[in-house]
DRENTORKOL-3810 file (N, C-alpha, C; in nm, 4 decimals):
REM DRENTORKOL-3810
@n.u->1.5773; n.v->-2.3083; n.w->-1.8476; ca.u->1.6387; ca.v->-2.2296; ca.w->-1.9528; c.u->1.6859; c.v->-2.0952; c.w->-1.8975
@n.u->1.5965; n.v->-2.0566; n.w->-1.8082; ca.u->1.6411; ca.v->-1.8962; ca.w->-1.7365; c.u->1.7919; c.v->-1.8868; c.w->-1.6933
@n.u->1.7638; n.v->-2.0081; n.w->-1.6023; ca.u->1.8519; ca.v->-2.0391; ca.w->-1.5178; c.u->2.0129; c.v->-2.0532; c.w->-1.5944
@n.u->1.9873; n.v->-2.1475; n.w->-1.7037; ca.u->2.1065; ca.v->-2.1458; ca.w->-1.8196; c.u->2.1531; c.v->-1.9939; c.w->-1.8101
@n.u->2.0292; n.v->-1.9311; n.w->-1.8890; ca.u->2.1106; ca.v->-1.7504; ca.w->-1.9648; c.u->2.1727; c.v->-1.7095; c.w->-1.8280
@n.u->2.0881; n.v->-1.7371; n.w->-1.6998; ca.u->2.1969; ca.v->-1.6449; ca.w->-1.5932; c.u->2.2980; c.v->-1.6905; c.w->-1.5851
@n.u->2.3665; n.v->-1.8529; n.w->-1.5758; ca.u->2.4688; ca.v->-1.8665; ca.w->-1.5433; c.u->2.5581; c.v->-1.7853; c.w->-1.6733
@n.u->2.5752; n.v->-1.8288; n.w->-1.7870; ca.u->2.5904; ca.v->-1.7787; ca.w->-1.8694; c.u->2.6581; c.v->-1.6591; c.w->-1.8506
@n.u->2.5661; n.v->-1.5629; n.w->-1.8143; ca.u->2.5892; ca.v->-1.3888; ca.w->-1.8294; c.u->2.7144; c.v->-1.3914; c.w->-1.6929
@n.u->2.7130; n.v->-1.4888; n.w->-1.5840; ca.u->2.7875; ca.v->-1.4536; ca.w->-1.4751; c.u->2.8907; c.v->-1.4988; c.w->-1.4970
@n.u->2.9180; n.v->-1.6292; n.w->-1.5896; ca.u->3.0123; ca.v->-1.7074; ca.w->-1.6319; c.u->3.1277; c.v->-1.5903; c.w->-1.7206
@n.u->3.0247; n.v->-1.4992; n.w->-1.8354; ca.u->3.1260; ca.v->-1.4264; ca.w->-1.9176; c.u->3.1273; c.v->-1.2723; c.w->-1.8061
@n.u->3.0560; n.v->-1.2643; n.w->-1.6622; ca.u->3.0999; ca.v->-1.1557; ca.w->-1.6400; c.u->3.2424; c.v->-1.1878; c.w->-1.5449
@n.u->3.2479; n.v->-1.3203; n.w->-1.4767; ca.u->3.3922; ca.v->-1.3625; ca.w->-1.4242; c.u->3.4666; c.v->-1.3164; c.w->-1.4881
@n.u->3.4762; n.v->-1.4152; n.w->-1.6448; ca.u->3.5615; ca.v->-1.4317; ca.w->-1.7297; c.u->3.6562; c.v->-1.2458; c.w->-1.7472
@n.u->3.5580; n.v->-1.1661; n.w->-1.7691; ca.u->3.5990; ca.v->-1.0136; ca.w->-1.8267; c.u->3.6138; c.v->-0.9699; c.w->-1.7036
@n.u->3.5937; n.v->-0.9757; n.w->-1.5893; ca.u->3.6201; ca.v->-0.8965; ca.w->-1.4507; c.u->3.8078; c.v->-0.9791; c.w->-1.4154
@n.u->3.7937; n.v->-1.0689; n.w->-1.4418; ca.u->3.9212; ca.v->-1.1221; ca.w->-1.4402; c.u->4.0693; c.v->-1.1051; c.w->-1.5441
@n.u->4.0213; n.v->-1.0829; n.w->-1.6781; ca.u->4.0677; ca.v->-1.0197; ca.w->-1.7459; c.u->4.0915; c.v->-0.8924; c.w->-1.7229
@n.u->4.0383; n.v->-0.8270; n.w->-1.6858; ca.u->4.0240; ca.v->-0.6622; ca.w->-1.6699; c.u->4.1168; c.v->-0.6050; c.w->-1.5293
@n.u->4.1522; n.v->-0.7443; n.w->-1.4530; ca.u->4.1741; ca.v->-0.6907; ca.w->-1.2528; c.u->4.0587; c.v->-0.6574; c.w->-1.1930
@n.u->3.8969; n.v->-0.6573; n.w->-1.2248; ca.u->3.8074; ca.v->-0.6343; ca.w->-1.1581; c.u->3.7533; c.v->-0.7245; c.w->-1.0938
@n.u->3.6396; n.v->-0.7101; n.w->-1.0052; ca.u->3.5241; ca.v->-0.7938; ca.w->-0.9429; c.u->3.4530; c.v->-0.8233; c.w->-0.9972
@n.u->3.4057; n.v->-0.9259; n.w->-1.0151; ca.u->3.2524; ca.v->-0.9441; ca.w->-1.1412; c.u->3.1257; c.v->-0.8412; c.w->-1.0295
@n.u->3.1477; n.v->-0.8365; n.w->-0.9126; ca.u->3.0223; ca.v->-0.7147; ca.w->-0.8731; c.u->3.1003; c.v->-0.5654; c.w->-0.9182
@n.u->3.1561; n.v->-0.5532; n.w->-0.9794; ca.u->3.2171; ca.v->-0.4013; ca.w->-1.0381; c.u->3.1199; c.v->-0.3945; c.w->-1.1574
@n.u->3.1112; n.v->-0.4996; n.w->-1.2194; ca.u->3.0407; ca.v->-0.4911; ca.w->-1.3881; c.u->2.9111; c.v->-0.4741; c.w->-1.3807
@n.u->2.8499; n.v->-0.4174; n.w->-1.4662; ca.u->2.6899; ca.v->-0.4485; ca.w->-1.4850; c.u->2.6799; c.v->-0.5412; c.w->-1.5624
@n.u->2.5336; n.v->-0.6201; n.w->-1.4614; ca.u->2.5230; ca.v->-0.7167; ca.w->-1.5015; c.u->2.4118; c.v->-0.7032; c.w->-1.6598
@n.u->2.3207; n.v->-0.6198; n.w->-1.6090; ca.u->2.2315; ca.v->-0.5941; ca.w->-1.7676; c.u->2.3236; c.v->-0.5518; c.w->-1.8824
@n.u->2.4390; n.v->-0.4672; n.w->-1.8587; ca.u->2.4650; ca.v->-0.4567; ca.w->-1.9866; c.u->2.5484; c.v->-0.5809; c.w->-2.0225
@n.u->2.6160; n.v->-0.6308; n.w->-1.8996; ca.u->2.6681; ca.v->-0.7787; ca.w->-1.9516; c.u->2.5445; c.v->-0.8296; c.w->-2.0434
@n.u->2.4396; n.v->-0.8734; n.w->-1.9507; ca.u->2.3516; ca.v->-0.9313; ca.w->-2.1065; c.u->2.3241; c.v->-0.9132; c.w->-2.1852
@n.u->2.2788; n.v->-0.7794; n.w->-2.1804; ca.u->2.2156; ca.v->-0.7172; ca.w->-2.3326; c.u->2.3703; c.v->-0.7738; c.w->-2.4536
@n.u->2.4795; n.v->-0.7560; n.w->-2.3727; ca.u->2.5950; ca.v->-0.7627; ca.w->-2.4738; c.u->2.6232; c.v->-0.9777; c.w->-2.5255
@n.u->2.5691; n.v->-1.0321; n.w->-2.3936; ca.u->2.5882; ca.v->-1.1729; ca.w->-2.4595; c.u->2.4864; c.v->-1.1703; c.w->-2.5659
@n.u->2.3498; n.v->-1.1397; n.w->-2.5165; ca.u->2.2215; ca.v->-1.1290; ca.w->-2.5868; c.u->2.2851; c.v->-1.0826; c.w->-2.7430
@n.u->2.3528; n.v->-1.0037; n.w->-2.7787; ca.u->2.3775; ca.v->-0.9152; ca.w->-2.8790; c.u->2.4764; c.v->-1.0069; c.w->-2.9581
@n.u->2.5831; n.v->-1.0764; n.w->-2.9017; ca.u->2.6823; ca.v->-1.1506; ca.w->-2.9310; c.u->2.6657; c.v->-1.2989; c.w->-2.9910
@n.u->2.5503; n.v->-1.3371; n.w->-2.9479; ca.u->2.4818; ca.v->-1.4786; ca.w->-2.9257; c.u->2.4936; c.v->-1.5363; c.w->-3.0868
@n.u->2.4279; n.v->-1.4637; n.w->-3.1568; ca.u->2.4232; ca.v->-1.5394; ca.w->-3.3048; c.u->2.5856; c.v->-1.5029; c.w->-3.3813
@n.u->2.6406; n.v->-1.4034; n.w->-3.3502; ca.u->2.7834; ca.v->-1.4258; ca.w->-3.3708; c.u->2.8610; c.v->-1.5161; c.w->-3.3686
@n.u->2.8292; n.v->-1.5794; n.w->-3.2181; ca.u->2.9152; ca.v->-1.6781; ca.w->-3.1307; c.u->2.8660; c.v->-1.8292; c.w->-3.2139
@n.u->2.7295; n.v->-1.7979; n.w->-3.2566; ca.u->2.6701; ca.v->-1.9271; ca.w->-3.3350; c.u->2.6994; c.v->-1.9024; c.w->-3.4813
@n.u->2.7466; n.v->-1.8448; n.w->-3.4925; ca.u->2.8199; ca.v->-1.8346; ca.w->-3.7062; c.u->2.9320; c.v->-1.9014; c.w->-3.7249
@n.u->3.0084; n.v->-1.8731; n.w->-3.5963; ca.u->3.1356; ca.v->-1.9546; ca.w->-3.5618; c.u->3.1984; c.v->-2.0518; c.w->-3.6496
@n.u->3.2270; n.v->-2.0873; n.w->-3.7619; ca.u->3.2404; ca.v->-2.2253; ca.w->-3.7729; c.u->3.3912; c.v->-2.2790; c.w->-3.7628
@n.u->3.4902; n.v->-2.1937; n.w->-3.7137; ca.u->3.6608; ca.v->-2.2523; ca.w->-3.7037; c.u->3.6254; c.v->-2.1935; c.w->-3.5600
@n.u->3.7280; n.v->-2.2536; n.w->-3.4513; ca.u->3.7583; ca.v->-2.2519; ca.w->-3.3215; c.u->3.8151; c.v->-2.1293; c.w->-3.2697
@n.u->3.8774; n.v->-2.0817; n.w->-3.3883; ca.u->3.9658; ca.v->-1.9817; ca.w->-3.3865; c.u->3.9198; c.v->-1.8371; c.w->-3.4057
@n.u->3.7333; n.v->-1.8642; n.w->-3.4877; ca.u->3.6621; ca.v->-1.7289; ca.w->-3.5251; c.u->3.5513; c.v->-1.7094; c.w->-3.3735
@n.u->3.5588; n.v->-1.8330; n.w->-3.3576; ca.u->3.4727; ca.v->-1.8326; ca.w->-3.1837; c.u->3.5301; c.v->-1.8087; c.w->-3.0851
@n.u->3.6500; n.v->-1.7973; n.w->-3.1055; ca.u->3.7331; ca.v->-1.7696; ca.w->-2.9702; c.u->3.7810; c.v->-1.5786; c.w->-3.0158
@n.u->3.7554; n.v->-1.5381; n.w->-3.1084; ca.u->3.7919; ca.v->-1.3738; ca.w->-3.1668; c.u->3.6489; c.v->-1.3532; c.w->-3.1032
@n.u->3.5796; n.v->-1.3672; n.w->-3.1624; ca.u->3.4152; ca.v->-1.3456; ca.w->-3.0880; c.u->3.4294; c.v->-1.2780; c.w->-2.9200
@n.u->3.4837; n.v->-1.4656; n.w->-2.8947; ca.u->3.4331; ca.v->-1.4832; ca.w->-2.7566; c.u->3.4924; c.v->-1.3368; c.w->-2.6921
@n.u->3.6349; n.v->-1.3437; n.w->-2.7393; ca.u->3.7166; ca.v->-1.2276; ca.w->-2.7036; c.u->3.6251; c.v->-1.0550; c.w->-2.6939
@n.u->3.6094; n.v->-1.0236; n.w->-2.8632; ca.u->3.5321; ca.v->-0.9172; ca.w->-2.8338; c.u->3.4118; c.v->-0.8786; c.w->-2.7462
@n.u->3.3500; n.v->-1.0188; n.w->-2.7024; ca.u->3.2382; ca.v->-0.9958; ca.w->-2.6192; c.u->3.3269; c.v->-0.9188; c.w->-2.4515
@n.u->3.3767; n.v->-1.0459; n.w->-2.4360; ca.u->3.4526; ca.v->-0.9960; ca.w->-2.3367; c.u->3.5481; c.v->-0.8476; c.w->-2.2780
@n.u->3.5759; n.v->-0.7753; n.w->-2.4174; ca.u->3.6301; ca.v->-0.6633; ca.w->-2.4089; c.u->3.5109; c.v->-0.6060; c.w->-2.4006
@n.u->3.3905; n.v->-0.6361; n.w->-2.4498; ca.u->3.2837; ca.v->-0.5072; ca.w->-2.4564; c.u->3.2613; c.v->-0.5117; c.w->-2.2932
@n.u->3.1985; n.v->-0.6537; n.w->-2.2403; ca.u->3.1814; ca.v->-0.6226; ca.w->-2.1044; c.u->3.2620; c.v->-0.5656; c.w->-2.0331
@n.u->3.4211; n.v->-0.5995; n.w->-2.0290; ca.u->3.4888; ca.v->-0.5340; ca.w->-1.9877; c.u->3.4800; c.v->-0.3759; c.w->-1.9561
@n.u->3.4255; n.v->-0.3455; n.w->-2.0366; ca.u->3.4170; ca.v->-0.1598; ca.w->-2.0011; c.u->3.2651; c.v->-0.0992; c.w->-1.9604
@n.u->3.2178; n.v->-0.2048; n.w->-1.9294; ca.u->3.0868; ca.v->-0.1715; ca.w->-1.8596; c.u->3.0547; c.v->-0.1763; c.w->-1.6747
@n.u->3.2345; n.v->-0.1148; n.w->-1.6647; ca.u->3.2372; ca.v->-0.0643; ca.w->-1.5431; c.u->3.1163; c.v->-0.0179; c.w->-1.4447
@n.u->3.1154; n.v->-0.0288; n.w->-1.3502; ca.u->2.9675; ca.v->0.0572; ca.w->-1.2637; c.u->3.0602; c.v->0.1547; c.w->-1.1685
@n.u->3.0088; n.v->0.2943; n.w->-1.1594; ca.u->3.0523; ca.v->0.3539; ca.w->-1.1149; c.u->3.0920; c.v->0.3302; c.w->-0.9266
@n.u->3.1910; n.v->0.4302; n.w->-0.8509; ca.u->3.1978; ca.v->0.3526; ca.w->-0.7320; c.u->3.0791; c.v->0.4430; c.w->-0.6828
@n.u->3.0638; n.v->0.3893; n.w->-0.5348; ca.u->2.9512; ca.v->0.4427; ca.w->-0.4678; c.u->3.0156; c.v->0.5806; c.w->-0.4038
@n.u->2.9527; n.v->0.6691; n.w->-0.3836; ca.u->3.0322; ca.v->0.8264; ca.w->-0.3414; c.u->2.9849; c.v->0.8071; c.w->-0.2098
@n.u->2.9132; n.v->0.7517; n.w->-0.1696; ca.u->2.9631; ca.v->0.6829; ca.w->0.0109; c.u->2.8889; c.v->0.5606; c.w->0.0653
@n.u->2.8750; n.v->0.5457; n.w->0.1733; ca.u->2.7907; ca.v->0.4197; ca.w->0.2269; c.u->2.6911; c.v->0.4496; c.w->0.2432
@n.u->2.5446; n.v->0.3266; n.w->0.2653; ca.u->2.4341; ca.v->0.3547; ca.w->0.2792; c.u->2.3868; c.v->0.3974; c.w->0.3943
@n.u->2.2875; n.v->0.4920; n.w->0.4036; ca.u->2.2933; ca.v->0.5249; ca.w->0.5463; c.u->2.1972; c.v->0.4210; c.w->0.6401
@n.u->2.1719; n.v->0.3163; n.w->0.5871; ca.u->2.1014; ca.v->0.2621; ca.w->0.6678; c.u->2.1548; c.v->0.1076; c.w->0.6421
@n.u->2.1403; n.v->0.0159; n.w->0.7654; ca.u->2.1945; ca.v->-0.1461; ca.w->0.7053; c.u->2.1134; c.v->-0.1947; c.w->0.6327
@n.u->2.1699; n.v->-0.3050; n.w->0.5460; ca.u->2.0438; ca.v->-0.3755; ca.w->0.4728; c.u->1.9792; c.v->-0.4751; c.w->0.5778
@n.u->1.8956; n.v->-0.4967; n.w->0.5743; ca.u->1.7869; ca.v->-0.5682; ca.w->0.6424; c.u->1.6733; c.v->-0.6671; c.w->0.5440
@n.u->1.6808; n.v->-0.7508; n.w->0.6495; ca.u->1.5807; ca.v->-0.8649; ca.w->0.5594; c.u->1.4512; c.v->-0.8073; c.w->0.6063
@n.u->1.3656; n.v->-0.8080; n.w->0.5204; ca.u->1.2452; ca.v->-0.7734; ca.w->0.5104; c.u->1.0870; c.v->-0.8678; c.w->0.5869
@n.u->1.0621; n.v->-0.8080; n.w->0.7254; ca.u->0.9616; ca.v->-0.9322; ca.w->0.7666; c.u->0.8718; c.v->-0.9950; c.w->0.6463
@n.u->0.8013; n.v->-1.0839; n.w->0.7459; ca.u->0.6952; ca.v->-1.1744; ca.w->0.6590; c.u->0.5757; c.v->-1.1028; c.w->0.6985
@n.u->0.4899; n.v->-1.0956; n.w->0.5915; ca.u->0.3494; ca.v->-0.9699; ca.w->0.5705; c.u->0.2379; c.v->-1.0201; c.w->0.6563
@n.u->0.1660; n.v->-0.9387; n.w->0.6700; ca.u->0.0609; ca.v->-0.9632; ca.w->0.7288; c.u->-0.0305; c.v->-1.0522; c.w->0.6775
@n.u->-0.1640; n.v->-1.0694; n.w->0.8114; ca.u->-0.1938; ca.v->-1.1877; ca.w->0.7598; c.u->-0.3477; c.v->-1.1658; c.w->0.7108
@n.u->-0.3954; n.v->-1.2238; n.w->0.6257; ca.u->-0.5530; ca.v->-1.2228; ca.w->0.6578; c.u->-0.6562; c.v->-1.2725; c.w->0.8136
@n.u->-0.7424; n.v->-1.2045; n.w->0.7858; ca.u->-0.8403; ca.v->-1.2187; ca.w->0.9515; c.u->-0.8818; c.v->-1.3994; c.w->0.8959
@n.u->-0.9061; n.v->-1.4449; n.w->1.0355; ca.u->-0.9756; ca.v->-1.5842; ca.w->1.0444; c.u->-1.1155; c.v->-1.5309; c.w->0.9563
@n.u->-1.1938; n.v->-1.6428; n.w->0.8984; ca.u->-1.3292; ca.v->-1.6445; ca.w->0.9158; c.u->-1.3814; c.v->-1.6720; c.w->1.0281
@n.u->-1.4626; n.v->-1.6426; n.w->1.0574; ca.u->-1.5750; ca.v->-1.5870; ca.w->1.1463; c.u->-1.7005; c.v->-1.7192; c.w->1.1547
@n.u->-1.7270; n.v->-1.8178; n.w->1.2399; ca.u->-1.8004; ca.v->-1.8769; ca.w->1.1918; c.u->-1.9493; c.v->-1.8484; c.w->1.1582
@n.u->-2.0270; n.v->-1.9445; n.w->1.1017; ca.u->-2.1352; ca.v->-1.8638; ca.w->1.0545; c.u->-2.2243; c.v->-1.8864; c.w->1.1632
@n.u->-2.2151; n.v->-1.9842; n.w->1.2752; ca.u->-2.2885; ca.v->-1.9857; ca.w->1.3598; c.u->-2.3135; c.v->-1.8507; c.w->1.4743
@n.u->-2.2071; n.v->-1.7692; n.w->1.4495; ca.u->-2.1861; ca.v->-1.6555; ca.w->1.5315; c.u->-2.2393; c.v->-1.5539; c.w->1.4792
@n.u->-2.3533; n.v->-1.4782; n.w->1.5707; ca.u->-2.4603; ca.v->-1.3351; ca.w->1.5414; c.u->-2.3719; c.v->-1.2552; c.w->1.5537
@n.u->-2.3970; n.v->-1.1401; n.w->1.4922; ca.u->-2.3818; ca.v->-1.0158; ca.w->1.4683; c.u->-2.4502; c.v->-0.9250; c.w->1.5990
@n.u->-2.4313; n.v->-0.8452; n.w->1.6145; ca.u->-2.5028; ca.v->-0.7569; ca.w->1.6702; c.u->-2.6304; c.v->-0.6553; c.w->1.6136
@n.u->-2.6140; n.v->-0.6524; n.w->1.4859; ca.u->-2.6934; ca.v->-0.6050; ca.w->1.3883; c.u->-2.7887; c.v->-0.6823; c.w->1.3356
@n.u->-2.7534; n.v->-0.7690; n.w->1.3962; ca.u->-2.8769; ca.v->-0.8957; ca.w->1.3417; c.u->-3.0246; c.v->-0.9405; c.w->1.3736
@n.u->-3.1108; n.v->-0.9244; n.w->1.3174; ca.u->-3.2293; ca.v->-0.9258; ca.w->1.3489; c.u->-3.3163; c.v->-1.0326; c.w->1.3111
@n.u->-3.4323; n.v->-1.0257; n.w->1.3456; ca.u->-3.5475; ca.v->-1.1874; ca.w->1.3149; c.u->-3.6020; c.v->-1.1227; c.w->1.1566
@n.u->-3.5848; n.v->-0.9807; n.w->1.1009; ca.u->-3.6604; ca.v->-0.9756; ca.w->0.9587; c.u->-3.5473; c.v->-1.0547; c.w->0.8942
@n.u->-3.4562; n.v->-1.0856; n.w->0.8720; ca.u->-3.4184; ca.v->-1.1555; ca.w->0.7512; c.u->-3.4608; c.v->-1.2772; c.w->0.7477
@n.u->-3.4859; n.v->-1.3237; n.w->0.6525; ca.u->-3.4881; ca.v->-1.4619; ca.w->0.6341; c.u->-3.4169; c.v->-1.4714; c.w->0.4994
@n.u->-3.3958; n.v->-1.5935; n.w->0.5211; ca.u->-3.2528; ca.v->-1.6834; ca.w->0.4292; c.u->-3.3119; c.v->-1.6761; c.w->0.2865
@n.u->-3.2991; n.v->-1.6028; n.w->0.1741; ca.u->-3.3186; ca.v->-1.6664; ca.w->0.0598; c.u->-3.2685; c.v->-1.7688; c.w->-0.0228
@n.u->-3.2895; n.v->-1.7372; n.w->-0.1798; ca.u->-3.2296; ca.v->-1.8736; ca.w->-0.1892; c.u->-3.0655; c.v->-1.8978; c.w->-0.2108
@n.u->-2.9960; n.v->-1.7712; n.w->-0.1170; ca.u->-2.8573; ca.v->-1.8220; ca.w->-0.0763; c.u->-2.8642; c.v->-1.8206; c.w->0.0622
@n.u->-2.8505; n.v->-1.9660; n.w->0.1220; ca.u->-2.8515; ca.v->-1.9827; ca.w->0.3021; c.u->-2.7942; c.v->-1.8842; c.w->0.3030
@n.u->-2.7884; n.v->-1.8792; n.w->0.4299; ca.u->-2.6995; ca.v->-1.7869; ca.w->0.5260; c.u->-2.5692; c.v->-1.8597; c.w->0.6046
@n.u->-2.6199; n.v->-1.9397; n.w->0.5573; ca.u->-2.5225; ca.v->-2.0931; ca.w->0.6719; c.u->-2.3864; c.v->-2.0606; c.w->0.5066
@n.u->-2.4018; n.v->-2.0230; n.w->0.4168; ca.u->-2.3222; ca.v->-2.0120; ca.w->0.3189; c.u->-2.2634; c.v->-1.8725; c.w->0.2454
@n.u->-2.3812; n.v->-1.8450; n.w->0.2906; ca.u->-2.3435; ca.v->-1.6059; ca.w->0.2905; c.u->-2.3624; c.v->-1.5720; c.w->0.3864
@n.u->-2.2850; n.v->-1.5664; n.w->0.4983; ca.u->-2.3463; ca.v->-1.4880; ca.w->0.6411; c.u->-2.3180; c.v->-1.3636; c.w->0.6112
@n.u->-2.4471; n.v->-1.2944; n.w->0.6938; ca.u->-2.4611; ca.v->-1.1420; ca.w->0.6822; c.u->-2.3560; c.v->-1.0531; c.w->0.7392
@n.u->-2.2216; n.v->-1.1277; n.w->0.8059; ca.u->-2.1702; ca.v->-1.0867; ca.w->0.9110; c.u->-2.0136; c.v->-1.1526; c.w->0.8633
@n.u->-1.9131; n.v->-1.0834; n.w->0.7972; ca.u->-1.7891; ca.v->-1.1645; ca.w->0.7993; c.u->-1.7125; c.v->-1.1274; c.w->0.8740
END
């Protein structure tokens, strides 16, 4: 269903960037939606071809003027893909002492073979 509303919103931001001489990346895209979002039960009152297509129209003029301003220069840095994150440490097996480890403990009733004192 998501997937629907996005095409949707990109479908009527073509439509008005093309109408207009623009780029559909010139328009905003949120206010494109908020404005299909807004338009939606309009577009569904519809009942002649001819009151859905006046609709469709005004939607389209609204996006139309939801220009995005230009950029006042370039970024100063390239975009870059973002590495892959760090990782968690291995476990540690439990057969392996600590250095801190001594003969007073003894195992209660959670082994140690299952809580080691040492991760």
């Amino acid at each position: 269903m998501a997937v629907s509303a996005y095409n949707v919103v990109r479908a009527v931001l073509y439509l008005s960037a093309s109408g207009a001489g623009l780029t559909p990346r010139q328009l905003s895209f949120s206010a494109a939606q908020d404005a299909v979002v807004a338009a939606w039960p309009y577009l569904q009152r519809a009942h002649a071809p001819g009151e859905f297509h006046e609709e469709l129209q005004r939607l389209l003029r609204v996006v139309a003027q939801t220009k995005l301003p230009e950029r006042s220069r370039k970024r100063f840095y390239s975009r870059e893909i973002w590495g892959r994150g760090g990782h968690f440490p291995f476990r540690r097996s439990p057969n392996k002492r600590c250095a801190h480890d001594d003969d007073s403990f003894r195992p209660g009733p959670c082994d140690s073979t299952i809580w080691p004192r040492c991760l």
